[in-house]
C-alpha positions in Angstrom: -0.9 -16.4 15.8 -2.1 -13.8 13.0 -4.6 -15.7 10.7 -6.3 -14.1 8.1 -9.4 -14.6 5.6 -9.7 -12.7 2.4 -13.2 -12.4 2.9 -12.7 -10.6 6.0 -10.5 -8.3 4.3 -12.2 -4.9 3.4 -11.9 -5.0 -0.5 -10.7 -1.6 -2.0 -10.4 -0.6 -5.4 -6.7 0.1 -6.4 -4.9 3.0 -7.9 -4.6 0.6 -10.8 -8.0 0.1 -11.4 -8.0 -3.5 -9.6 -10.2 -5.1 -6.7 -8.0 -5.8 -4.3 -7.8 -7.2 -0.2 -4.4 -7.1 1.6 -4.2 -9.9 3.4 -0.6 -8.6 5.0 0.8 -5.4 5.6 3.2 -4.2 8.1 2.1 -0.5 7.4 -1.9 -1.0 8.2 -1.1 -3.5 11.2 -0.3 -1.6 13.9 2.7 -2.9 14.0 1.8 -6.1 14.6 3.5 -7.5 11.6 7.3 -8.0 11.1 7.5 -8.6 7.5 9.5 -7.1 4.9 6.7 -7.9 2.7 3.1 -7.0 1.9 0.5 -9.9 0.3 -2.8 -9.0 -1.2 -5.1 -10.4 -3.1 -6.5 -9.4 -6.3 -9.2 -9.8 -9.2 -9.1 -8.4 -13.1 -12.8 -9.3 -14.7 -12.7 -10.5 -18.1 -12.5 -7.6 -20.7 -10.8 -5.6 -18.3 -7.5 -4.6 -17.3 -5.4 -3.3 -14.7 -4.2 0.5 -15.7 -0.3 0.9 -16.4 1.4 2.0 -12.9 5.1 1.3 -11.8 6.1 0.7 -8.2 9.3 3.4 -7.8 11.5 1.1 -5.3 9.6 -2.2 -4.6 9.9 -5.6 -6.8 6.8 -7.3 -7.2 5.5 -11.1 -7.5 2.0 -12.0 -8.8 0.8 -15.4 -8.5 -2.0 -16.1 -10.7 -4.4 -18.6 -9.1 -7.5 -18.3 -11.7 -8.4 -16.8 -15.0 -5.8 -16.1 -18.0 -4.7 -13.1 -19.7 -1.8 -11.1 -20.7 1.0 -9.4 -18.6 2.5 -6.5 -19.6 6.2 -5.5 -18.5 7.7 -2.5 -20.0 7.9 -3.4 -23.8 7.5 -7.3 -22.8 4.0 -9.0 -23.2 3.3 -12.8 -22.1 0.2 -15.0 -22.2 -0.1 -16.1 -18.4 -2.6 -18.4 -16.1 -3.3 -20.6 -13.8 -0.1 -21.8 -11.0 2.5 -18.9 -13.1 4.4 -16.5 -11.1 5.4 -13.3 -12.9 8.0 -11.2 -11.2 7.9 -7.5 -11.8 11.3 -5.6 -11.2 11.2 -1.7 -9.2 10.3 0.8 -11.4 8.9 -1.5 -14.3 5.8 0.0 -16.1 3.3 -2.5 -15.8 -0.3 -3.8 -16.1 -2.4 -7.2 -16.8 -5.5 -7.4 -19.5 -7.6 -10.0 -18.9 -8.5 -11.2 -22.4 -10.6 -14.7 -21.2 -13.8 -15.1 -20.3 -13.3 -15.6 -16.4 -11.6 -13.0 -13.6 -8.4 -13.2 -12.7 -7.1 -13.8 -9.6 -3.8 -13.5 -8.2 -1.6 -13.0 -5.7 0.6 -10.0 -5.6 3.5 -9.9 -3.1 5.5 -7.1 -2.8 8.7 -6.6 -1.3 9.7 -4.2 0.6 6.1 -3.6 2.0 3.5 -1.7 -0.3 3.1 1.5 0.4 1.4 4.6 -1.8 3.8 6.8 -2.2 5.7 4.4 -4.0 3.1 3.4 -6.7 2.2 5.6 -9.5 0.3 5.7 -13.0 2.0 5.3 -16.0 1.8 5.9 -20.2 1.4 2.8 -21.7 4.4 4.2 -24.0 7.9 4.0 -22.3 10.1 6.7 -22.3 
């Protein structure tokens, strides 16, 4: 049995600007893991937000747990909160302002497994 606790997880700070703790990921667990997925966990503090990056290949799911903001999606922009999932598709430009007065913390599951060389910066113009 693989258990994890996110505050056991070493917390990085993501090309995107975010704090984040994977919780699952096949590529950093020895190969321990048999998933076709990665989990992490993440945090935007208020008057902040993530910076716009795409993943090239992988979808993504965030599940937003605490906190309230605004999700970005190509030209697309949604208030979202508390027990919302947002699915982002591959290559999407995206990022999430956190426009309350509390973090945000979500989810983000991403399918297949996260890896860097998929994720990259982007304008927050589309092209």
């Amino acid at each position: 049995m693989l258990l994890r606790k996110l505050d056991n997880c070493k917390q990085i700070t993501a090309l995107d600007g975010t704090a984040l703790r994977e919780l699952l990921n096949p590529l950093h667990d020895g190969g321990a893991l048999r998933l076709g997925y990665s989990l992490a966990h993440a945090i935007v503090e208020p008057g902040h937000a993530s910076m716009p990056h795409r993943l090239k290949t992988c979808s993504e799911v965030y599940y937003v747990m605490k906190g309230q903001g605004v999700m970005h999606i190509n030209d697309e922009a949604a208030e979202v909160g508390p027990q919302q999932a947002i699915y982002i598709p591959p290559g999407a430009r995206q990022y999430l302002e956190n426009n309350g007065k509390e973090r945000i913390e979500f989810l983000c599951i991403v399918f297949p497994s996260w890896h860097p060389e998929d994720e990259e910066l982007a304008s927050t113009t589309t092209h």
